[in-house]
C-alpha positions as CSV (number, residue, x, y, z in Angstrom):
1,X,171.5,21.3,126.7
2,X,172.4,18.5,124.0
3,X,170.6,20.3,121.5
4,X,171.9,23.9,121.9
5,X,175.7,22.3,121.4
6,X,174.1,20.4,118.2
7,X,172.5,23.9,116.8
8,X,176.2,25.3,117.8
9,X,178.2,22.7,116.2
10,X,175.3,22.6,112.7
11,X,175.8,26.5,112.5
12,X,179.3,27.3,114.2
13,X,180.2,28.9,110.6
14,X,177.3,31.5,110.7
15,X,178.1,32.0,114.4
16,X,181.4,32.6,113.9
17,X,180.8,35.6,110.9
18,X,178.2,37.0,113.1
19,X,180.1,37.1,116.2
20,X,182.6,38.9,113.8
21,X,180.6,41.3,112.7
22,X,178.7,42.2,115.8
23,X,182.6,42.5,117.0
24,X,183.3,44.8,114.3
25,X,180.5,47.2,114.9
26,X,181.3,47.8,118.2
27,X,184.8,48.5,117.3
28,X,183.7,50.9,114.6
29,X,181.0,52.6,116.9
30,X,183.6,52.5,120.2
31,X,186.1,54.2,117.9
32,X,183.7,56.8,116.7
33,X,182.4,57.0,120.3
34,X,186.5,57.4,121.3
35,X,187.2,60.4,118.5
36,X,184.6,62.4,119.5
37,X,185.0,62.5,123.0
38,X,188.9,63.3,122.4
39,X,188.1,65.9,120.2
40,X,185.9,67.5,122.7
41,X,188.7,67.5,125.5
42,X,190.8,68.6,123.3
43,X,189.0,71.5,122.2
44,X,185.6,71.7,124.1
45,X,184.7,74.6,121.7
46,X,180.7,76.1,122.6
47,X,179.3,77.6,119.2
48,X,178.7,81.2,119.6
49,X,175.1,81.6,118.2
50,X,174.2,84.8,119.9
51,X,170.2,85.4,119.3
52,X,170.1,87.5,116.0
53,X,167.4,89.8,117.3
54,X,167.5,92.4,114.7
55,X,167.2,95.7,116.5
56,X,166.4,98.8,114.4
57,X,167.7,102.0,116.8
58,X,165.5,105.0,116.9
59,X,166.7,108.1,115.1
60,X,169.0,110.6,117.1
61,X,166.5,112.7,119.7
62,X,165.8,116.2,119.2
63,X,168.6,118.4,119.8
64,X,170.9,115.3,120.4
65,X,174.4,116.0,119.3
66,X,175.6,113.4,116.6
67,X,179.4,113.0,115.4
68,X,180.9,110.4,113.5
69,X,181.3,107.6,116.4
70,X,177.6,107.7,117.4
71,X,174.9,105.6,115.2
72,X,177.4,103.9,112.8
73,X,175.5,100.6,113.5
74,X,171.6,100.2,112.9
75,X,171.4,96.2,114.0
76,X,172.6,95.2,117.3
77,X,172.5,91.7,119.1
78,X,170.6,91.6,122.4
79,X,172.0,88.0,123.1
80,X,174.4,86.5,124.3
81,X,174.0,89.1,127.3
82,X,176.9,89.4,129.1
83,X,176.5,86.8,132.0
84,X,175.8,84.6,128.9
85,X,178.8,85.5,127.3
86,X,180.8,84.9,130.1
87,X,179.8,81.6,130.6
88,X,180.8,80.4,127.1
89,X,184.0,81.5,127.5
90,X,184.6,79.9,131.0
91,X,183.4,76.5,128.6
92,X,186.7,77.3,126.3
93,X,189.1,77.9,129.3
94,X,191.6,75.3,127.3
95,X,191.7,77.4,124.6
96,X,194.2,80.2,123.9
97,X,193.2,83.7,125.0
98,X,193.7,85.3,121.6
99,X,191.6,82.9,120.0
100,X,188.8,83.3,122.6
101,X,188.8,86.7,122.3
102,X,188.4,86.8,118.3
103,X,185.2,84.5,118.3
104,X,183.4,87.6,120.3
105,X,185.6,90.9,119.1
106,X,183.5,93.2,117.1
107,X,180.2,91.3,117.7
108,X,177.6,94.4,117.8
109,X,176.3,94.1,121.3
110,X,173.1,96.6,122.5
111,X,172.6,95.5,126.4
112,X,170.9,97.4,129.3
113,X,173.3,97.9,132.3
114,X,173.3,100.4,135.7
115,X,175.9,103.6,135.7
116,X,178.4,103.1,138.0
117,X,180.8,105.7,137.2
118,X,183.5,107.6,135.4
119,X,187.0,107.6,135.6
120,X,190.3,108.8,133.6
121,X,192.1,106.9,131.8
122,X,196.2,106.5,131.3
123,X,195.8,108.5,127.9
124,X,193.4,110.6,129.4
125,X,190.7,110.0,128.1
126,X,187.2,109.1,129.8
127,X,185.9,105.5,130.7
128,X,182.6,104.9,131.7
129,X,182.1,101.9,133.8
130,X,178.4,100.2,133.8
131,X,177.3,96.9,136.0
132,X,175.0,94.5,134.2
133,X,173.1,94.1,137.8
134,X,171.8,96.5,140.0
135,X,173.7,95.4,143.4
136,X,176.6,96.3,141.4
137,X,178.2,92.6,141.8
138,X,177.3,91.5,138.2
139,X,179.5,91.7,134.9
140,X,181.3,95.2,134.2
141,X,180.7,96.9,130.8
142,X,183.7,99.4,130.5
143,X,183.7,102.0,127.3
144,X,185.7,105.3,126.8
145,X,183.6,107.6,125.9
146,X,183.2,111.7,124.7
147,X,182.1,113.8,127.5
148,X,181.1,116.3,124.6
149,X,179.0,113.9,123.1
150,X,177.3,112.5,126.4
151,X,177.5,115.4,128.6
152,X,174.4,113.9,130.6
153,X,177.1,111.1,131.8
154,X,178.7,114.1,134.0
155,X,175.4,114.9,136.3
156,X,174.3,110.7,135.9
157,X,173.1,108.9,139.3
158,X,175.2,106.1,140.8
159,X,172.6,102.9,139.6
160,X,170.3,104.8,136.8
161,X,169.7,102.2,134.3
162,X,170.9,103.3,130.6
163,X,171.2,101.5,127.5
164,X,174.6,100.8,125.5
165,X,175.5,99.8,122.0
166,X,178.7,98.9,120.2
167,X,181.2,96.3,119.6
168,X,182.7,94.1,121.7
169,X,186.7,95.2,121.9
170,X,188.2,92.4,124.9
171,X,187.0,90.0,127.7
172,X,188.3,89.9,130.6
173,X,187.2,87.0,132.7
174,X,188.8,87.9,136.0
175,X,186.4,88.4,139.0
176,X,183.1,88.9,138.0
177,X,184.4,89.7,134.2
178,X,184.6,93.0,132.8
179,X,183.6,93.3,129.0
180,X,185.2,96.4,126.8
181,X,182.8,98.1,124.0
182,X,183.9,100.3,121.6
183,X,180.6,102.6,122.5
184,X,178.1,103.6,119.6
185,X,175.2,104.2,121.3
186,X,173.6,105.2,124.9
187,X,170.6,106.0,125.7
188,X,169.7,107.5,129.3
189,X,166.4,105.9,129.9
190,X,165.4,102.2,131.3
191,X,162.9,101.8,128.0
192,X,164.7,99.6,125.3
193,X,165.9,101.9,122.6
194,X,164.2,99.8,119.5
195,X,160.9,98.9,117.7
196,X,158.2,96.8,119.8
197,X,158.4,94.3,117.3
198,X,162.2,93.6,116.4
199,X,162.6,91.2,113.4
200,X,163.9,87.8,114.7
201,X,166.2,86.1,112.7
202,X,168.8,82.9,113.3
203,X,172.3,82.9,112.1
């Protein structure tokens, strides 16, 4: 005991500066520690990475009417799929809606989904309404639509599995969440609409 108060009282200088700096470093670290954490309450942002799968769409089908609004996109994102999509935004609740909304609107989106069905609009117009899961309790994919273009939709099975491309318009997280596409491409058939070997890139 004697000689650990002698080594104290022969080096109570060095002690003293590293007690010092071992107390500063903490301080530095805490504080770095403290910020971040802050920040992350404050705005517990998720970075939207969505999967760049690079999707080249087949070219229109025999005898398939085409018009302006069809096959203006050739690249599409398969991810984030839409239950995805909704989980990253129930991560930025604490932010403002229209801020939400503008880290997803116009994101080219091409995402299987189940006809559900059709319905008229307050500018009559045409909507069709699609369910990401076949129970029909999964995320809603809404979209007006032409009737001319997609006549098939008319005469199309409650729960046939089609295909849908276009860009994301809104979010709405209510419910289950109902996402609105500005539609560019459907395709009536459960086969993915793109090459067997789509080139994979990351943003």
């Amino acid at each position: 005991m004697s000689s650990v108060i002698e080594f104290i009282k022969k080096y109570k200088e060095r002690l003293s500066l590293f007690g010092l700096g071992l107390a500063f470093i903490v301080f530095i670290v805490g504080g770095i520690y403290l910020q971040k954490a802050n920040k992350r309450e404050k705005e517990p942002l998720v970075v939207v990475s969505p999967k760049s799968v690079k999707l080249q769409i087949k070219q229109e089908e025999k005898g398939q009417k085409k018009t302006e609004d069809t096959g203006t996109n050739s690249t599409y994102f398969l991810k984030p799929s839409p239950e995805e999509l909704l989980e990253q935004l129930a991560s930025m609740e604490n932010l403002n809606e229209d801020v939400i909304n503008s880290k997803f609107a116009h994101l080219p989106v091409l995402w299987p989904a189940y006809f559900f069905t059709l319905r008229q609009t307050e500018n009559g117009r045409t909507s069709v309404l699609l369910d990401v899961s076949e129970d029909g309790f999964g995320v809603v994919i809404e979209s007006e639509v032409d009737l001319t273009v997609y006549p098939q939709l008319q005469e199309l099975p409650s729960g046939k599995k089609i295909w849908i491309g276009g860009e994301i318009l809104a979010v709405d997280r209510a419910g289950t969440g109902t996402i609105y596409l500005k539609t560019e491409q459907l395709r009536f058939s459960a086969e993915a609409p793109f090459a067997q070997n789509p080139e994979e890139t990351k943003n």
